[in-house]
C-alpha positions in Angstrom: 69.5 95.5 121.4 72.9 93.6 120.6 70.6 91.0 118.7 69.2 93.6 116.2 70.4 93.6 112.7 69.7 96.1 110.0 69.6 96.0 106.6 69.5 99.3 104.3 67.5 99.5 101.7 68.9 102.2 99.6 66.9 104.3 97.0 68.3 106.9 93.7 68.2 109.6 96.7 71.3 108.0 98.4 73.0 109.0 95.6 72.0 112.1 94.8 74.6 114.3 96.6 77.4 111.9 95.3 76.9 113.7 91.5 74.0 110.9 90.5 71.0 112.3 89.2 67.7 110.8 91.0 64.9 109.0 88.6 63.1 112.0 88.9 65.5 114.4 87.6 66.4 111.4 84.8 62.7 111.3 83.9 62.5 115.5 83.9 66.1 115.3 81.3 64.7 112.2 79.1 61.5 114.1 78.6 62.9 117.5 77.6 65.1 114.9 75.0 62.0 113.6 73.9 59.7 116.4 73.1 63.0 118.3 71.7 63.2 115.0 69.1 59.5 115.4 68.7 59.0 116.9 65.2 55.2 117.6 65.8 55.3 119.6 68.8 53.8 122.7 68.9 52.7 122.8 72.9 54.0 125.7 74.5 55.3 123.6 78.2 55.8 120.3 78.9 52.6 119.7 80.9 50.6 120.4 77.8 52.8 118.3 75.7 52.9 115.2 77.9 49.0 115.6 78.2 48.3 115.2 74.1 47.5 111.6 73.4 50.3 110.7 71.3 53.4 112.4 72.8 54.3 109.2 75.2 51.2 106.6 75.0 52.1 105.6 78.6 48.9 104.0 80.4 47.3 106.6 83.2 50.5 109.0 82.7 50.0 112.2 84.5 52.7 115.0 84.3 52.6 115.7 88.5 53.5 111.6 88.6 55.8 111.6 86.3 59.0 110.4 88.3 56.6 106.8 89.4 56.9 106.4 85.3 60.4 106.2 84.8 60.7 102.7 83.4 58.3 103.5 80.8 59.8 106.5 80.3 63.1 105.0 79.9 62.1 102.4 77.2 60.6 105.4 75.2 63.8 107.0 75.1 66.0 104.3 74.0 63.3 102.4 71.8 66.0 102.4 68.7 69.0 102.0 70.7 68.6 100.2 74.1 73.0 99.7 74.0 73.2 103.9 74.1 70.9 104.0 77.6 73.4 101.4 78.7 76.3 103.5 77.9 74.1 107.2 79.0 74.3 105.6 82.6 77.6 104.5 82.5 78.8 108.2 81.3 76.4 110.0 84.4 78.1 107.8 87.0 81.8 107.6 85.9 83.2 110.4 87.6 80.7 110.1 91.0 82.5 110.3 94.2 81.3 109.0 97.3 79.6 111.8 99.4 80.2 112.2 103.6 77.3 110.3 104.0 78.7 107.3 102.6 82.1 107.3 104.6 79.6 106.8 108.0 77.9 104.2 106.2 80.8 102.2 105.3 82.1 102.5 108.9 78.6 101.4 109.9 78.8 98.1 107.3 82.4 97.3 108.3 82.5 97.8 111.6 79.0 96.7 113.0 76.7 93.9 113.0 74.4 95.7 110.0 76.2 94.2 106.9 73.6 94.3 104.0 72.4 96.6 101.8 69.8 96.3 99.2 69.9 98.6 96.2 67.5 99.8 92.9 70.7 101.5 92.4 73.5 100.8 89.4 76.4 102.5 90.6 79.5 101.5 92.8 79.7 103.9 95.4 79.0 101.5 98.4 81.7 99.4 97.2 83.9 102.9 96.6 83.1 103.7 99.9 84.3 101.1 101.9 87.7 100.7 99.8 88.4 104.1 100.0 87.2 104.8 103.8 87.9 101.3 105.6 89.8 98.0 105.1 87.0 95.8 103.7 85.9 94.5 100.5 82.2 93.9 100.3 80.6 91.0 98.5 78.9 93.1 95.5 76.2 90.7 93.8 75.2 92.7 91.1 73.4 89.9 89.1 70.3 88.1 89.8 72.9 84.9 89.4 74.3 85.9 92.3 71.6 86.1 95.0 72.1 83.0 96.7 75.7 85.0 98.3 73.3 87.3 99.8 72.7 84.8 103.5 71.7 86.3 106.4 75.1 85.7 108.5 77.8 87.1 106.3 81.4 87.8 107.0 81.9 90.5 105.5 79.3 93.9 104.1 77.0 92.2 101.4 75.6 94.6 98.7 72.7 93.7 96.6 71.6 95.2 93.4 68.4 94.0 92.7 68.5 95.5 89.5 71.9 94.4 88.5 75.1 96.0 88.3 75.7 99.1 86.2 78.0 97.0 83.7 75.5 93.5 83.7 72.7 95.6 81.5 70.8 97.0 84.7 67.0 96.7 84.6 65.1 100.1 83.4 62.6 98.6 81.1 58.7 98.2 82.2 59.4 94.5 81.1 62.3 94.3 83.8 61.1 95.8 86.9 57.7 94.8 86.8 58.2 91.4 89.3 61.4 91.1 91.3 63.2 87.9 90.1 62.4 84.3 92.1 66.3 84.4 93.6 65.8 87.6 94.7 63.1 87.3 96.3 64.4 84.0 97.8 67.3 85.5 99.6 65.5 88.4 100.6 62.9 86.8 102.2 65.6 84.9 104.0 67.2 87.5 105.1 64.8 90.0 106.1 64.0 87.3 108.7 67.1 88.0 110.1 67.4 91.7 109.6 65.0 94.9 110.1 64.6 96.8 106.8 65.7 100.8 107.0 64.5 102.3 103.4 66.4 105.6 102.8 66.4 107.4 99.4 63.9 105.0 97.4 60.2 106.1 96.3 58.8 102.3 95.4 58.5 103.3 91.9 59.6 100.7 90.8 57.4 97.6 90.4 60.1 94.4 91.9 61.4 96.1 94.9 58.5 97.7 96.1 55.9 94.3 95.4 58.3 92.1 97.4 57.9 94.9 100.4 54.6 95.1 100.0 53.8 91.1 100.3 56.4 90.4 102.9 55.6 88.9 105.8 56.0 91.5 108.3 55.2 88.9 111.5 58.6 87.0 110.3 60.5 90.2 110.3 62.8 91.4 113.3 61.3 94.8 114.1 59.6 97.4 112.2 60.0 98.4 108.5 61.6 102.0 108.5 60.9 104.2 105.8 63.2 107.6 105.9 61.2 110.4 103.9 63.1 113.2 102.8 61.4 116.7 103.5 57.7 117.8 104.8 55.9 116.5 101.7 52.9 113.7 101.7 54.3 110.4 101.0 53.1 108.1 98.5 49.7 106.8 99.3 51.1 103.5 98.8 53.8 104.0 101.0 51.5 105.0 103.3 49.3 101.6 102.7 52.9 99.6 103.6 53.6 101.1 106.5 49.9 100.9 107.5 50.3 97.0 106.9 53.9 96.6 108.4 53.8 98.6 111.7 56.1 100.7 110.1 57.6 103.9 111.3 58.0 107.0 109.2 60.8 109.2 109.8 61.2 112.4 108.5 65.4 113.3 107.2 66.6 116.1 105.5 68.2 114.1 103.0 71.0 110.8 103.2 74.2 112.9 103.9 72.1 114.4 107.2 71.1 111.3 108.2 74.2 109.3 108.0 75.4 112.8 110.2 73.2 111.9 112.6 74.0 108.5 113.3 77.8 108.9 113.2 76.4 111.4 116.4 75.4 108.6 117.7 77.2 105.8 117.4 80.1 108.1 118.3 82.3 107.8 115.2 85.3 109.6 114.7 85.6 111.8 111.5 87.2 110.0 109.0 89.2 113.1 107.5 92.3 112.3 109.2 92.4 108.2 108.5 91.5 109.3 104.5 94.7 111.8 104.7 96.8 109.0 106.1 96.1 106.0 104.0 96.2 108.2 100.7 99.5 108.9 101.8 100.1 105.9 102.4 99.3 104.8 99.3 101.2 107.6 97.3 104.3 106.9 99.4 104.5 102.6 98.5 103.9 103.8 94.9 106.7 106.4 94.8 108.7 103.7 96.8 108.2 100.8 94.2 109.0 103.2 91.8 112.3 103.8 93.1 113.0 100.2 94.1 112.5 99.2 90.6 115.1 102.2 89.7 117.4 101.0 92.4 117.2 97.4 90.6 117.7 98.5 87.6 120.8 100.7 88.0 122.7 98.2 89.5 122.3 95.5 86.2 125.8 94.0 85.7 127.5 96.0 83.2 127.7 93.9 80.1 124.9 91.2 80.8 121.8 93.6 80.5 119.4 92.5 78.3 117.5 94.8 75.5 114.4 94.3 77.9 116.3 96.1 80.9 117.1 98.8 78.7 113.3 99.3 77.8 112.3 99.0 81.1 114.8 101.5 82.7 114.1 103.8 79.6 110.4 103.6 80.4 110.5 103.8 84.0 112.9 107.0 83.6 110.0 108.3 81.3 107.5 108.1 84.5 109.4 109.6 86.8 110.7 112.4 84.6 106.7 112.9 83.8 105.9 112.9 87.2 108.1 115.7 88.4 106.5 117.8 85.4 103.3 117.4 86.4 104.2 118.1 89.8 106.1 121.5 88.9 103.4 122.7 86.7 100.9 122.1 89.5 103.0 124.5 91.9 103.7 127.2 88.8 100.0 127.9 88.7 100.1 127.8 92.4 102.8 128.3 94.5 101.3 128.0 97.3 99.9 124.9 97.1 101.4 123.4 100.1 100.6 119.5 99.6 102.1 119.8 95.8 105.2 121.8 97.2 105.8 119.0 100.1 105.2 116.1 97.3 107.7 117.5 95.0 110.3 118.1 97.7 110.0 114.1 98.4 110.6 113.3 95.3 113.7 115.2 95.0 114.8 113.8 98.2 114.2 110.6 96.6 116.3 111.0 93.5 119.4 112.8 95.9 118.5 116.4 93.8 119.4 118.4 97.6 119.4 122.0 95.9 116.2 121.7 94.2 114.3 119.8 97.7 115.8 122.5 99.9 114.2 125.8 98.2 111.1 123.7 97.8 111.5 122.8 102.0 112.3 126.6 103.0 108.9 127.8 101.1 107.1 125.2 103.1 108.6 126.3 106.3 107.7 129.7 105.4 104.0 128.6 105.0 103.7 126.6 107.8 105.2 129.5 109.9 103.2 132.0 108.7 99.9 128.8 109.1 101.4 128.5 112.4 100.9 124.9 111.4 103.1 122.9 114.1 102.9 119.3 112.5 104.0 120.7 109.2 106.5 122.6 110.9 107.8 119.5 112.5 107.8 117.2 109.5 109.8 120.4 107.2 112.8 120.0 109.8 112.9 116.5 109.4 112.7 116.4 105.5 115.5 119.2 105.6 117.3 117.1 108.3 117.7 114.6 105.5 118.2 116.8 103.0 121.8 118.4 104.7 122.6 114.9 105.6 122.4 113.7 101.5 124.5 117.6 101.3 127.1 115.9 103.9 126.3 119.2 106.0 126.0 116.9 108.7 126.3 119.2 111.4 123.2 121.3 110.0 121.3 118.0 109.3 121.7 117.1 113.2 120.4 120.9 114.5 117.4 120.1 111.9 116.8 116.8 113.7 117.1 118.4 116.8 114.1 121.1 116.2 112.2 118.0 114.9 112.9 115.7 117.6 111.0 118.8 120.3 108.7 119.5 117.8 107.4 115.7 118.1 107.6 115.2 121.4 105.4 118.6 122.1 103.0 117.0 120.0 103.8 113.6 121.7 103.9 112.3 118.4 105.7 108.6 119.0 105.9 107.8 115.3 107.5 111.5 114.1 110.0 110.8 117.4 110.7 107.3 115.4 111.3 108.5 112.9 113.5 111.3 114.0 115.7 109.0 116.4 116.5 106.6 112.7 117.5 109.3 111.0 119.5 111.0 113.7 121.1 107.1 114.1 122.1 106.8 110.2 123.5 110.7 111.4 125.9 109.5 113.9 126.7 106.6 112.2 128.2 108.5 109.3 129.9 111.0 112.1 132.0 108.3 113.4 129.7 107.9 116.9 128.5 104.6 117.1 127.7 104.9 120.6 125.1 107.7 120.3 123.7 105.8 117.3 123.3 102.4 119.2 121.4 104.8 122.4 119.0 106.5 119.6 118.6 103.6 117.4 117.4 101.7 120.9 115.7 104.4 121.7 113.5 104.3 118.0 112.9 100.9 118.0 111.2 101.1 121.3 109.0 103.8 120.4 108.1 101.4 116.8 107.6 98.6 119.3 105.7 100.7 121.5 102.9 101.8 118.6 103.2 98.5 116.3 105.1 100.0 114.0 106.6 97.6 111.8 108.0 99.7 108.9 109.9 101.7 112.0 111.6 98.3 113.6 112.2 96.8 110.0 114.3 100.2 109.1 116.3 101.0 113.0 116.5 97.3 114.2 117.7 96.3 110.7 120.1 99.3 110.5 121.4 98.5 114.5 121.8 94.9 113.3 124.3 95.9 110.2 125.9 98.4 112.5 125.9 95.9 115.5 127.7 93.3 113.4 129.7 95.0 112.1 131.0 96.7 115.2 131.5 92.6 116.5 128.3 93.4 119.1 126.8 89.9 118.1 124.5 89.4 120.8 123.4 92.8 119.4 123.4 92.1 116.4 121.5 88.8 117.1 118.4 90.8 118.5 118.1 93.2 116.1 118.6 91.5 112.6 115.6 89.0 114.1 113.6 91.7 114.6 114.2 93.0 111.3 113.8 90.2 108.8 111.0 89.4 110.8 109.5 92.9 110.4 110.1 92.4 107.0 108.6 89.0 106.9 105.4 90.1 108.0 105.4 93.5 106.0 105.6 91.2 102.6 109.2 93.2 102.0 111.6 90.2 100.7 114.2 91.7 99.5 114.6 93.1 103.3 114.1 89.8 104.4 116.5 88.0 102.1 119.3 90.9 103.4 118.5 90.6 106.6 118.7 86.6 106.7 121.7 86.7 105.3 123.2 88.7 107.6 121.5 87.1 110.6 122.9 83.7 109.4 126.4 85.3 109.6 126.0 86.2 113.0 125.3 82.7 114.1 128.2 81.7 112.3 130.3 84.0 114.0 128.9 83.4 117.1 129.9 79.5 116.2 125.7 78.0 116.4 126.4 76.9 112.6 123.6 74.2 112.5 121.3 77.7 113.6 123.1 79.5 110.5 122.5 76.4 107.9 119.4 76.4 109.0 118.9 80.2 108.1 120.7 80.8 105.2 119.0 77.7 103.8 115.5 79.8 104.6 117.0 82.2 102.8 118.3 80.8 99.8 114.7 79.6 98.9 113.4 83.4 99.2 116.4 83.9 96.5 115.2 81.2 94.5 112.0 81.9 94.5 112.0 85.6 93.0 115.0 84.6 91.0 117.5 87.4 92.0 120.6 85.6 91.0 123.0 87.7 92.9 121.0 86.9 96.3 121.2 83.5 95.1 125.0 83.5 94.5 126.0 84.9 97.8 123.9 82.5 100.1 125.4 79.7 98.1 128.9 81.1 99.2 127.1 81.4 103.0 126.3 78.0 102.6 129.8 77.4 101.4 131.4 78.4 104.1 129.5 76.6 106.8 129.7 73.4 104.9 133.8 74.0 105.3 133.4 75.0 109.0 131.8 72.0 109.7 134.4 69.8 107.5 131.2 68.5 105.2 133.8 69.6 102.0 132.5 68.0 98.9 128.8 70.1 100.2 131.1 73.0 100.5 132.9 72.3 96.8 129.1 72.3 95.8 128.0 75.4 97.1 131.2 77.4 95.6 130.5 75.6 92.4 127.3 76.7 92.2 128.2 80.5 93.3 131.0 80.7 90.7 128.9 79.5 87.9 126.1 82.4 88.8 128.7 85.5 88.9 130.1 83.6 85.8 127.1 84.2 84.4 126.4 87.7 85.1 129.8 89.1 84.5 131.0 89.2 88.4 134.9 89.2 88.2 135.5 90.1 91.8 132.9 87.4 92.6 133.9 85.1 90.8 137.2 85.8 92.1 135.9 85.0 95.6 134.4 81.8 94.8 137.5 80.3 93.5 139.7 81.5 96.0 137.4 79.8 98.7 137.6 76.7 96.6 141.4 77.2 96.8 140.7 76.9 101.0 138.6 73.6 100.3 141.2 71.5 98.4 143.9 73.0 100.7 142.3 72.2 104.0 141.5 68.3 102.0 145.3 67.8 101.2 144.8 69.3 97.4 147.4 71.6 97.1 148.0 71.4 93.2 144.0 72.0 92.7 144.2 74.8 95.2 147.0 76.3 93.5 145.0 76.3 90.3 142.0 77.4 91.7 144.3 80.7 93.2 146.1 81.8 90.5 142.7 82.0 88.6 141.0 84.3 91.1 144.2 86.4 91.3 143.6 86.9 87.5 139.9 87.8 88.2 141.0 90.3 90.8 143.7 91.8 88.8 140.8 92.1 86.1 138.5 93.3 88.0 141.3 95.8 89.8 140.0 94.6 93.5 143.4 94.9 95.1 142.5 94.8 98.2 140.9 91.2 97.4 144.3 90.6 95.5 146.0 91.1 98.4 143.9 89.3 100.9 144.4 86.2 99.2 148.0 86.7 99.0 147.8 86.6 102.4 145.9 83.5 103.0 148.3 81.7 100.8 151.1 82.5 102.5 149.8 81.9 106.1 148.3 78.6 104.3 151.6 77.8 103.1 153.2 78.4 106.6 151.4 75.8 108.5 153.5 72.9 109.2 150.5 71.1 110.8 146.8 71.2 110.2 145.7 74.2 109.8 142.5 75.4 112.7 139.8 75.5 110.5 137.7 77.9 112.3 140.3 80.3 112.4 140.5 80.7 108.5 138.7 84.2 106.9 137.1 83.0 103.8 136.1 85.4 101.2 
């Protein structure tokens, strides 16, 4: 029936094989407390000394129905300290993972049309849950405040705790369970009109929850209340009354994890081991990578400009990583086995260029995986050693590594690992002079990224075709790719990619003579440059911008954009930018008739190139001069190399 919602209503039981105790077990601990604390005790079990008439002085308590008296007995036990039960709650739920059962409901609440849950329960593990086994965030309303969020049509899972949050003093006492609150039961009775009530884990000892059920209007309610009973016990003679007056159906379970089991059977769900695997990795991989972008960013400070807060930061982010590959080799000490520590470690020493150490790490993993006859593992060890002898400038080695890889992948028709492979094996040939067999695999990658949606594949081949392309004068290449790329990198958040990748795609239209088209983009990117403050990006596009401006004869916006370049490098200490800047100045008041200005403007960037010992720059712009200085007529603007 595609028109039937559900709504669970989930009990202490749920949580039971997640590490939570249930209210019975609770009740069983806080009375053993109390009879311990007890200094007139002399009864020989605790049957005999709940029975005595002073022990609890709970109204019609009887040690068989004990667990239906947990408020009371709650109160009783932190009578002098009610901020302690508060803070015993939050210390049995802390460390509580989400059990199997959970990851099929959270599929269930993401995926489907059965978005709500209602709870008597304090902890987070629904919410846990679906972070940790989907892409949704629930709307948690963990405060009685909050109940008018909980509407029948939501767009996204809805969870609500009825008896608040475990951090918004959740209701134990007799006092605050004895009558659900008026918004509650407001929302609830709006939305069970809407949605068909399946109870799983919750015994109705409670006095809110289990009223409200009890004077619902059942006739108003789409389909029968559902009450899952755990094992071949009686239920609850009021249980028994409710379902007697809702039409209800009582279904027997073996406990929340089996159930959940069951319906994941049914509703055909896939297990969720592999997706968890992937996105932790995920997840470990974008730290590690931050981590090293900030490193990258922080080595490359100009020398004499950096601040005492760059120094702390570098000094602490050193700290981390230096930590971090500890941790890691103590981990592998006490087990050297312990593949996924092994194949962590290796990365990291990939990432920080230590070969030796990631290639005796790599050959124990390929000695595992052999002897595992684990063919993924097997696949992905070639490629990590692949890179490795290509960082050792074995590049020979590294290509026979990508080659094993390459048939390892395509066996396992694996399209991203072939990707991957194809990049690497590009960057390969790049570096061994073949820019032909790179621009085949590199096509070949980005297909296969294309082919899956694989944006963090196209951002790194068609970005690294586009550099190569460019600078091999392919432009209509060149075009293709670098769009590709910075928009990859557009839609992956990545904007330092995209500011490169701009910039360099703005070049090409300049080369290709569209300089309107490569305003208009290294305008786009100058605002991404302004916006995260990088002043070098911010420096170069102003020189882009420069140059365009001079192309197109608009020279006092071209004097502007130098101006404004030279002042930045100024800044920062850039003497070989600097350089540039002026010398393209020098160009402007040249090509304007300015020949004493464009003298000056020379003589100072041959200082700052002498300074900076850039002869080759030194050179260059003895060149210019002298062709410059040649030319009896005007000189073709478009045939001038600015700096």
């Amino acid at each position: 029936m595609q028109d039937r919602r559900f709504a669970f209503v989930l009990g202490a039981g749920a949580s039971k094989s997640s590490g939570i105790p249930t209210g019975a077990e609770l009740v069983d601990l806080w009375l053993t407390e109390l009879r311990e604390r007890d200094p007139y005790s002399t009864s020989e079990s605790m049957e005999d000394w709940t029975a005595t008439a002073d022990c609890l002085q709970i109204l019609g308590f009887t040690y068989d129905r004990r667990a239906m008296y947990y408020p009371q007995i709650y109160e009783k036990r932190f009578m002098h300290d009610p901020e302690s039960g508060y803070a015993y709650l939050e210390k049995i739920m802390e460390n509580a993972e989400p059990s199997v059962g959970y990851s099929v409901l959270a599929q269930l609440l993401s995926s489907e049309r059965h978005k709500v849950v209602v709870t008597t329960n304090f902890d987070n593990l629904i919410a846990d849950s679906l972070s940790i086994y989907t892409d949704t965030f629930p709307l948690v309303c963990g405060h009685e405040s909050l109940a008018d969020f909980v509407v029948p049509s939501p767009r996204r899972p809805v969870i609500a705790k009825v008896h608040r949050d475990l951090l918004f003093a959740p209701k134990n006492k007799p006092s605050e369970v004895d009558r659900l609150d008026e918004g509650w039961r407001n929302a609830l009775t709006s939305l069970f009109r809407h949605y068909s009530p399946i109870v799983i884990g919750y015994g109705g000892n409670d006095g809110s929850l289990f009223r409200f059920l009890e004077e619902l209007d059942y006739d108003q309610v789409p389909g029968p209340l559902v009450w899952c009973h755990y094992g071949k016990n009686n239920i609850d003679e009021k249980v028994s009354a409710l379902l007697d007056k809702a039409k209800g159906i009582l279904v027997r379970i073996d406990g929340f994890d089996e159930l959940m089991l069951v319906l994941s059977q049914e509703l055909n769900y896939e297990s969720l081991a592999l997706r968890l695997e992937d996105k932790t990795r995920k997840r470990i991989d974008s730290f590690n990578e931050q981590l090293q972008k900030l490193k990258r960013k922080l080595e490359q400070a100009p020398k004499g400009k950096t601040l005492e807060s760059h120094y702390l930061t570098r000094n602490a982010l050193h700290g981390i990583i230096e930590r971090d590959l500890e941790s890691r080799k103590r981990i592998i000490d006490e087990n050297p086995t312990n593949l996924p520590a092994l194949v962590d470690l290796a990365k990291r020493h990939i990432e920080t260029a230590s070969w030796a150490e990631a290639e005796k790490l790599l050959k124990r993993v390929l000695s595992i995986n052999d002897q595992l006859q684990h063919i993924p593992g097997k696949a992905n060890t070639y490629t990590n050693l692949g890179r490795v002898y290509h960082g050792m400038d074995n590049l020979d080695k590294a290509e026979k590594y990508y080659a094993d890889a390459l048939i390892l992948n395509e066996e396992l028709a694996s399209l991203k690992g072939q990707a991957i492979v194809l990049g690497l094996m590009g960057k390969l040939y790049i570096d061994k002079g073949n820019l032909e067999k790179a621009t085949d695999v590199f096509k070949k990658a980005i297909q296969l990224d294309e082919e899956i949606g694989w944006k963090e594949g196209v951002l790194f081949n068609a970005g690294t075709l586009g550099l190569l392309a460019r600078k091999s004068r392919q432009l209509d290449v060149a075009r293709i790719m670098l769009t590709k790329a910075s928009d990859a990198a557009h839609l992956l958040g990545q904007d330092d990619a995209y500011a490169v990748y701009l910039g360099n795609l703005g070049s090409v239209y300049r080369d290709l003579g569209e300089l309107i088209k490569a305003k208009e983009i290294y305008e786009k990117a100058l605002r991404l440059a302004e916006d995260r403050g990088y002043a070098v990006g911010i420096a170069i596009t102003h020189d882009n911008l420069g140059v365009v401006e001079a192309l197109l004869e608009n020279f006092p916006k071209a004097e502007s954009h130098f101006r404004k370049s030279l002042w930045i490098d100024e800044e920062i200490g850039s003497k070989d930018g600097a350089g540039k800047h002026k010398a393209n100045l020098g160009i402007v008041y040249w090509l304007q008739g300015k020949k004493t200005k464009a003298q000056v403007e020379w003589e100072s960037a041959e200082i700052l190139f002498r300074e900076a010992k850039a002869g080759n720059l030194l050179k260059r712009l003895q060149l210019t001069r002298d062709e410059l200085g040649k030319s009896n007529s005007k000189p073709v603007i478009n045939s001038i190399s600015y700096f």
